[in-house]
C-alpha positions in Angstrom: 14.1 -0.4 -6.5 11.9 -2.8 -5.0 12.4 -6.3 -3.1 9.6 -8.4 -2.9 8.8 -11.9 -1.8 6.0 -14.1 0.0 6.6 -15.7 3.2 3.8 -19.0 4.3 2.0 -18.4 8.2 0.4 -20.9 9.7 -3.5 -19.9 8.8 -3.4 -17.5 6.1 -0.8 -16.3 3.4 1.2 -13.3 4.7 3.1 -11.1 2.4 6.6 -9.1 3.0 7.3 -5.5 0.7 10.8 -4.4 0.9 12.5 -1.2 -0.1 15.3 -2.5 -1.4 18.6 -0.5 0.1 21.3 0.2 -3.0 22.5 2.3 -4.8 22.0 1.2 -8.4 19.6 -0.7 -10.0 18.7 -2.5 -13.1 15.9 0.0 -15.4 13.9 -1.6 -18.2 14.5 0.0 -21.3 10.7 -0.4 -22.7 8.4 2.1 -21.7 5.6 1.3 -19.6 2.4 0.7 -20.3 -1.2 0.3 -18.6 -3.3 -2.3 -20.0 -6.4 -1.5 -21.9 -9.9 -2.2 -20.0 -12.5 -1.3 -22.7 -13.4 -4.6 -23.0 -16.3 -3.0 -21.1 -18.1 -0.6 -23.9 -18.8 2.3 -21.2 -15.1 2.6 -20.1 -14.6 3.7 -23.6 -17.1 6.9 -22.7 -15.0 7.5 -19.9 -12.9 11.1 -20.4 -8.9 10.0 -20.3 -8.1 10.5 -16.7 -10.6 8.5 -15.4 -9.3 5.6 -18.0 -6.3 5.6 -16.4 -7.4 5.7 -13.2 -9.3 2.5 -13.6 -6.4 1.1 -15.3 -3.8 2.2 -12.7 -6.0 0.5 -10.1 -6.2 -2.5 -11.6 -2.3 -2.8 -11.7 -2.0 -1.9 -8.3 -4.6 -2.9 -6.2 -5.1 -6.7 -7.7 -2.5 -9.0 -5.9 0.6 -8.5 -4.9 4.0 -8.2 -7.0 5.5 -10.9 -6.2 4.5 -14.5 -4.7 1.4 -16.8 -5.6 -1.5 -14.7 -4.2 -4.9 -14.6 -6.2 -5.1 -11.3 -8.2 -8.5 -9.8 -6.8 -8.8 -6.6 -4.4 -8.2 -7.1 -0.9 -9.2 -4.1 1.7 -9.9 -3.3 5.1 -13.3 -3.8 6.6 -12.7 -2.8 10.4 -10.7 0.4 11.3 -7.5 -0.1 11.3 -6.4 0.5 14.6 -2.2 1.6 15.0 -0.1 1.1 17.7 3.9 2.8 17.6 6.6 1.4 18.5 10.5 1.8 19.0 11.1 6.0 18.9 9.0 8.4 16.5 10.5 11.8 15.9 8.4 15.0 15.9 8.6 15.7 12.3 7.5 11.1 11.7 4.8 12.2 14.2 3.1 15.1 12.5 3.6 13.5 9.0 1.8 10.3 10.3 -1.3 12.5 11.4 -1.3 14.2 8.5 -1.1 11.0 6.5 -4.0 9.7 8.7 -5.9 12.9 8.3 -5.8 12.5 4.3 -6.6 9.4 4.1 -9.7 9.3 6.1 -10.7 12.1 4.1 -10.6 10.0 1.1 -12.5 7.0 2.1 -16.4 6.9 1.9 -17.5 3.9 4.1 -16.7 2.7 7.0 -13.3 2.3 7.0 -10.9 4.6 9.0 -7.0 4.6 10.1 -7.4 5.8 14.1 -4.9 5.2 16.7 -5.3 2.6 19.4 -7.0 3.4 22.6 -4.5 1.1 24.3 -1.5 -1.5 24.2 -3.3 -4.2 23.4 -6.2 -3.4 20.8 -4.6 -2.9 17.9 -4.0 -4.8 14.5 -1.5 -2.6 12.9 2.1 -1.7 14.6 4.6 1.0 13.1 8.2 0.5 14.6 10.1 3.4 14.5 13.9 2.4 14.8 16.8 0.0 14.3 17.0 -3.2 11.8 18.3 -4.7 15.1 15.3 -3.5 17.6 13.0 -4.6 15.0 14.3 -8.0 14.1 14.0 -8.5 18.3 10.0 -7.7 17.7 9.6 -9.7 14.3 12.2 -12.6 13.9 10.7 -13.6 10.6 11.7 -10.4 9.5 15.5 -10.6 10.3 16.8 -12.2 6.7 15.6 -9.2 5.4 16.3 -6.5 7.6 19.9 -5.3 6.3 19.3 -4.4 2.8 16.1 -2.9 3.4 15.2 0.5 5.0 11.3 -0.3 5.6 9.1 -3.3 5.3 5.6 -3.8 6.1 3.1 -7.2 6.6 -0.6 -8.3 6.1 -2.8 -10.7 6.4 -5.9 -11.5 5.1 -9.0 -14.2 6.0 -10.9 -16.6 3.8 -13.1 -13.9 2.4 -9.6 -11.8 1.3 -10.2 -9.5 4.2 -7.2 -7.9 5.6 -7.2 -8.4 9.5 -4.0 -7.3 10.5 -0.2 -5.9 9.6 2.6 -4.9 10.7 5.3 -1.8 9.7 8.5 -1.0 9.8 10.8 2.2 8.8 14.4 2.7 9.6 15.1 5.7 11.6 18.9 4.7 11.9 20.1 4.1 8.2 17.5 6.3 6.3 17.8 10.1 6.0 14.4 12.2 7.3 13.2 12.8 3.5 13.5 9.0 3.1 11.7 8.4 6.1 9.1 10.3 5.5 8.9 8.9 2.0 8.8 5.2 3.1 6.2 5.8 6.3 3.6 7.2 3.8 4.6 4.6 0.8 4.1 1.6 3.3 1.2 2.7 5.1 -1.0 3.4 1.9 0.4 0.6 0.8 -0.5 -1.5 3.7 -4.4 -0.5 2.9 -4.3 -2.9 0.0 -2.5 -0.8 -2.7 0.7 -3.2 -2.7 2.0 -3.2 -6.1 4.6 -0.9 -7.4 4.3 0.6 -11.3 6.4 2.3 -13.3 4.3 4.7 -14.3 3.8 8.0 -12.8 7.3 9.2 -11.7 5.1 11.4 -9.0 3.2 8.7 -7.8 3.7 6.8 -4.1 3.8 3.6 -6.2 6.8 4.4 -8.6 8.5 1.2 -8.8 12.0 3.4 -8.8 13.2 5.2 -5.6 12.0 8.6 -5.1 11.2 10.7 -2.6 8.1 11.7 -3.2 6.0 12.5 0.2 2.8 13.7 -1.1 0.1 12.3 -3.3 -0.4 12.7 -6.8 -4.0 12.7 -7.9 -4.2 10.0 -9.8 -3.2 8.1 -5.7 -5.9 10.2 -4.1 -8.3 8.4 -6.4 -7.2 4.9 -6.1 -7.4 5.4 -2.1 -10.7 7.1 -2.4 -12.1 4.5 -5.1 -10.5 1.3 -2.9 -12.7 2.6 -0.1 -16.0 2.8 -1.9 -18.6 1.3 -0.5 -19.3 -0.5 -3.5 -16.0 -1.8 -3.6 -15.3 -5.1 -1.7 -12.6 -7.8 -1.6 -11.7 -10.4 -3.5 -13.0 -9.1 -6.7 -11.5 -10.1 -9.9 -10.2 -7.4 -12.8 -13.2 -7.4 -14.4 -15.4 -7.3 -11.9 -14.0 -4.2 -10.4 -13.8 -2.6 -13.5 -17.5 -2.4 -14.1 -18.4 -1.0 -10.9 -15.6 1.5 -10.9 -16.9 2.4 -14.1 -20.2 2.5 -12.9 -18.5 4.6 -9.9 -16.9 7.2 -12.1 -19.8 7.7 -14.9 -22.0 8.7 -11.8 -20.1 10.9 -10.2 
């Protein structure tokens, strides 16, 4: 289960996702749904996967979960450029390249995730560690810091951009399957994917706990599709539901 809430910055708005730490939680008792986009008449000539892949985008990738922030796609348009901190083991260390290595794959313009060439040009940090050690790095992240296992911040310009972020996964509390679970759930959604669903039990956006440490498909296409070059920020749902239809009928 899922914590979310949005904090205010000086400049721009800055928003905080938490893995909530428990052991219970509260499950709606309706099934899930995804709402319907054939308002647009050539969605409808879509084959069923694609459908749902347009309408699993929209549910993730427009806003955030939680907090006042315009529902319209927000991306990268610079490299995002990591720096680690704090202690990464070797088995956090290959699972970060490989995360890396999948997700440049995916992407078709000229966004890429590439570590930085030194301490102090970079606009994404990982901290590998303690709540504690953290909390000494990010202050504004210490109310939050004991029930939660990993975090992660961005923020965004005038033109719904994102510029910069920051991560955060506990290497004290959480187990290694967890780990890897919430360094691969954070850092995709760090690119712009932020909201959780409860669709897709195999998916890195289940709103439940898992464990999952892979990709399903139907992730691999909302990465791929975010990173379009036709896609931009600070489109609304319908505007980037006719150009990912447009997307999907050609290819």
């Amino acid at each position: 289960m899922k914590l979310n809430s949005e904090l205010a910055i000086r400049r721009w708005p800055i928003i905080l996702l938490l893995f909530l730490f428990t052991l219970a939680c509260t499950e709606d008792s309706d099934e899930p749904s995804l709402p319907n986009s054939s308002g647009n008449s050539a969605f409808d000539e879509l084959d069923p996967f694609e459908q749902d892949v347009i309408n699993y985008f929209n549910e993730v990738a427009l806003g955030f979960e939680f907090g006042n922030a315009t529902k319209v796609t927000r991306k990268w348009t610079q490299p995002i450029k990591l720096k680690i901190d704090g202690i990464i083991s070797e088995e956090l260390d290959e699972e970060l390249n490989d995360i890396i290595e999948e997700i440049n794959e995916l992407t078709s313009d000229s966004f890429r995730i590439e570590f930085a060439p030194n301490l102090f040009d970079f606009n994404v940090r990982i901290f590998f560690g303690s709540g504690s050690d953290y909390g000494d790095l990010n202050p504004g992240a210490n109310d939050f810091i004991n029930n939660n296992l990993g975090l992660f911040f961005v923020n965004w310009d005038a033109n719904q951009n994102l510029v910069s972020g920051d991560m955060y996964v506990d290497t004290e509390r959480a187990g290694l399957a967890a780990q890897l679970h919430l360094l691969r759930e954070e850092l995709t959604q760090l690119l712009g994917l932020a909201n959780d669903s409860k669709l897709y039990p195999e998916s890195i956006f289940q709103q439940s706990w898992t464990l999952a440490d892979e990709y399903a498909p139907i992730d691999r296409e909302l990465i791929r599709l975010l990173y379009h070059p036709r896609i931009v920020s600070n489109l609304s749902r319908n505007e980037v539901t006719d150009i990912l239809v447009e997307i999907l009928s050609e290819d």
